[in-house]
Backbone as a ProteinNet text record, in pm:
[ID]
protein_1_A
[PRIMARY]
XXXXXXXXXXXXXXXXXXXXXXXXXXXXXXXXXXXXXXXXXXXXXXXXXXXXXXXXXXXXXXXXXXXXX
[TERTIARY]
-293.2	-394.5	-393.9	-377.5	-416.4	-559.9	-572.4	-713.3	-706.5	-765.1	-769.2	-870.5	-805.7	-887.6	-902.1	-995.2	-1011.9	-1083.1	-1023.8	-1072.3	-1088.1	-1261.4	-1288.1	-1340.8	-1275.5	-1367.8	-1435.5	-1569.3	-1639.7	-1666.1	-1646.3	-1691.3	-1824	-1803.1	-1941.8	-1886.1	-1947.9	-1912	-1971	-2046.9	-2106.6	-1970.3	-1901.3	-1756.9	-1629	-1656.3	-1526.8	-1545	-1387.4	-1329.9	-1342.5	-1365.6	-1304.6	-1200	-1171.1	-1050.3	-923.4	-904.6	-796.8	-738	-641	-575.3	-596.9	-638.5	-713.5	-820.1	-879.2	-1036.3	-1101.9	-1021.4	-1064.6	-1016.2	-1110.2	-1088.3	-960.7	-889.4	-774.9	-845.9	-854.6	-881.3	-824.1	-792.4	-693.1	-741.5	-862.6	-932.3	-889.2	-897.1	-847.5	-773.4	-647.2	-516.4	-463.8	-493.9	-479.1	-512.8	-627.8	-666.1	-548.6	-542.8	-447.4	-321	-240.9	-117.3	-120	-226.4	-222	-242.5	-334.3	-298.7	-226.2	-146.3	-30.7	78	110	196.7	189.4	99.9	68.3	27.6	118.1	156	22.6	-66.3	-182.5	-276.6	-258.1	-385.8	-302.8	-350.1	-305.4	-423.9	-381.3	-442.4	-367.7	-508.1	-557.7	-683.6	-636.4	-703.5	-734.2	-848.1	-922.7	-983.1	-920.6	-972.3	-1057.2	-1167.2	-1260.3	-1295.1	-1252.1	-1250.1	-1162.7	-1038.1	-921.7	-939.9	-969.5	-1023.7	-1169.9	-1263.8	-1418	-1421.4	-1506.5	-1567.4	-1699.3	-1755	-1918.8	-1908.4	-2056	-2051.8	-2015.5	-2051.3	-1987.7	-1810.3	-1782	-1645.4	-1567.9	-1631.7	-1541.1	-1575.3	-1703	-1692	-1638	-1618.9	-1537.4	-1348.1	-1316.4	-1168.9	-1163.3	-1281.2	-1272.4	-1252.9	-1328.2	-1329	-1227.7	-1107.2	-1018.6	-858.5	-892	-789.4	-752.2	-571.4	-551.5	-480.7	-542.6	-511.2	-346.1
-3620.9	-3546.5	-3400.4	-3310.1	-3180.7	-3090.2	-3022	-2938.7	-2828.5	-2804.2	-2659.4	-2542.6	-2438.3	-2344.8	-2214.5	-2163.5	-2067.6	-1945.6	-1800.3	-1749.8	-1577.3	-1561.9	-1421	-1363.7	-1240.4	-1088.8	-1026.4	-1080.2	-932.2	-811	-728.1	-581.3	-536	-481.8	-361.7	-238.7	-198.2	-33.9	1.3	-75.3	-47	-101.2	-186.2	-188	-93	-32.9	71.2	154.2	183.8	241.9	365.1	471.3	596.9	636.1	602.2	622.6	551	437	342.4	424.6	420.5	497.4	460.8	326.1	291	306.5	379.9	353	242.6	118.4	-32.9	-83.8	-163.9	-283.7	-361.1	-373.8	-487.3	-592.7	-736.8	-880.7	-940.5	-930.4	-1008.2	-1148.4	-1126.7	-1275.9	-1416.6	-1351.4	-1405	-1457.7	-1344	-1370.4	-1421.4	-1440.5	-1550.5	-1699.7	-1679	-1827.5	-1869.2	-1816.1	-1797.9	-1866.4	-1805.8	-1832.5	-1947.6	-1977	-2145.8	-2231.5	-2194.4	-2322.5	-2297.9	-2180.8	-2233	-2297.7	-2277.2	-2340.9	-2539.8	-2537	-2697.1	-2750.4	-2844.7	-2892.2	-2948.2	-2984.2	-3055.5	-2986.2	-2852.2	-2719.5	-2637.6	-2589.2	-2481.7	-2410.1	-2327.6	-2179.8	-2050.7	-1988.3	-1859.3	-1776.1	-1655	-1555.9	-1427.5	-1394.5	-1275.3	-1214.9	-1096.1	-947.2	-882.6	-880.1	-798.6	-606.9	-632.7	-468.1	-383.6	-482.4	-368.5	-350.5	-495.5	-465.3	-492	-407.1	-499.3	-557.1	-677.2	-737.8	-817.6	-854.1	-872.6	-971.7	-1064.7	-1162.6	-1294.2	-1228.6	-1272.8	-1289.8	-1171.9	-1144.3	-1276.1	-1237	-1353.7	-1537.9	-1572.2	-1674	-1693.7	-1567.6	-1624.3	-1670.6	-1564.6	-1612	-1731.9	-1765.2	-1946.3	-2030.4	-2020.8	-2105.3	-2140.1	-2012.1	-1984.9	-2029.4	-2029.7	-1989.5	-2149	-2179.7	-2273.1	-2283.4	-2325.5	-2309.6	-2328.6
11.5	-59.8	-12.3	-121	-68.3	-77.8	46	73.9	17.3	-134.3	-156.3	-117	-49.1	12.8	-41.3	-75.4	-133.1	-33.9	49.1	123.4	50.6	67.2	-7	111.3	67.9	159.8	70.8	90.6	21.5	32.6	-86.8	-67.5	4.2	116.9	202.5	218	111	192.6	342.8	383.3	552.6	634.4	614.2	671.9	679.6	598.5	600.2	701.9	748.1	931.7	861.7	913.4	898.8	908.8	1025.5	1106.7	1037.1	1014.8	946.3	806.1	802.1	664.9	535.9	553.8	367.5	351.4	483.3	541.2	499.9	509.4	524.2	619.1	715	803.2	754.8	816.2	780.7	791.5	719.9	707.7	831.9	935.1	1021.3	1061.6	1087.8	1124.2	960.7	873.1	720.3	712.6	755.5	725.8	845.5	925.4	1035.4	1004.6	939.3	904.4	808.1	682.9	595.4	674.8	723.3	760.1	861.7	917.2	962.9	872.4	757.4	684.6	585.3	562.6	468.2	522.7	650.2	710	731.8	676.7	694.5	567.3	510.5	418.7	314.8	382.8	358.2	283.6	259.3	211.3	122.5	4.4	-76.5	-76.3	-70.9	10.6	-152.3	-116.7	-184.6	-157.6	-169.7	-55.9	-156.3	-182.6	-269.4	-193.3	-184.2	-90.8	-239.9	-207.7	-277.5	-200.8	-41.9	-21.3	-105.5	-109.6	-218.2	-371.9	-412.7	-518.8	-579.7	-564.3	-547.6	-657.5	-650	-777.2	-780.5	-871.5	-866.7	-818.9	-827.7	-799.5	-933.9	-1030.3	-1163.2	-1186.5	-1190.3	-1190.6	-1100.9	-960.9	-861.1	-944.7	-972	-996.3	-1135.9	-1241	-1347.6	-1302.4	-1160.2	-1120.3	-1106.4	-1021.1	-955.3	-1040.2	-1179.9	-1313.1	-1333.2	-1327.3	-1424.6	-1341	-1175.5	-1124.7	-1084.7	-1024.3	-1010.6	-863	-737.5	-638.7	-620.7
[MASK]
+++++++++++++++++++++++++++++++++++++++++++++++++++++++++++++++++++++

């Protein structure tokens, strides 16, 4: 049986680095999670960064509707 995982970052503008060149926080804690469980056979994994591209709270749950892990 597979575990589908679905991992979002939401948009805060109170998060953004100054300093960092996209002046966004990199996800690392995310994409750490991410890459342990894609590596394991058992989970399909998908990952929506809303800092890069923001989206409502509408918007995100029409992806979920629509999307197929």
């Amino acid at each position: 049986m597979t575990t589908k995982v679905l991992l979002i970052r939401l948009y805060n503008k109170e998060f953004r680095m100054p300093y960092h060149p996209q002046n966004i926080r990199p996800p690392f804690t995310l994409k750490y999670v991410e890459a342990i469980l894609a590596n394991k056979k058992e989970y399909c994994m998908r990952f929506i960064d809303c800092m890069i591209n923001p989206l409502s709270i509408k918007e995100i749950t029409d992806f979920i509707e629509r999307i197929t892990l």
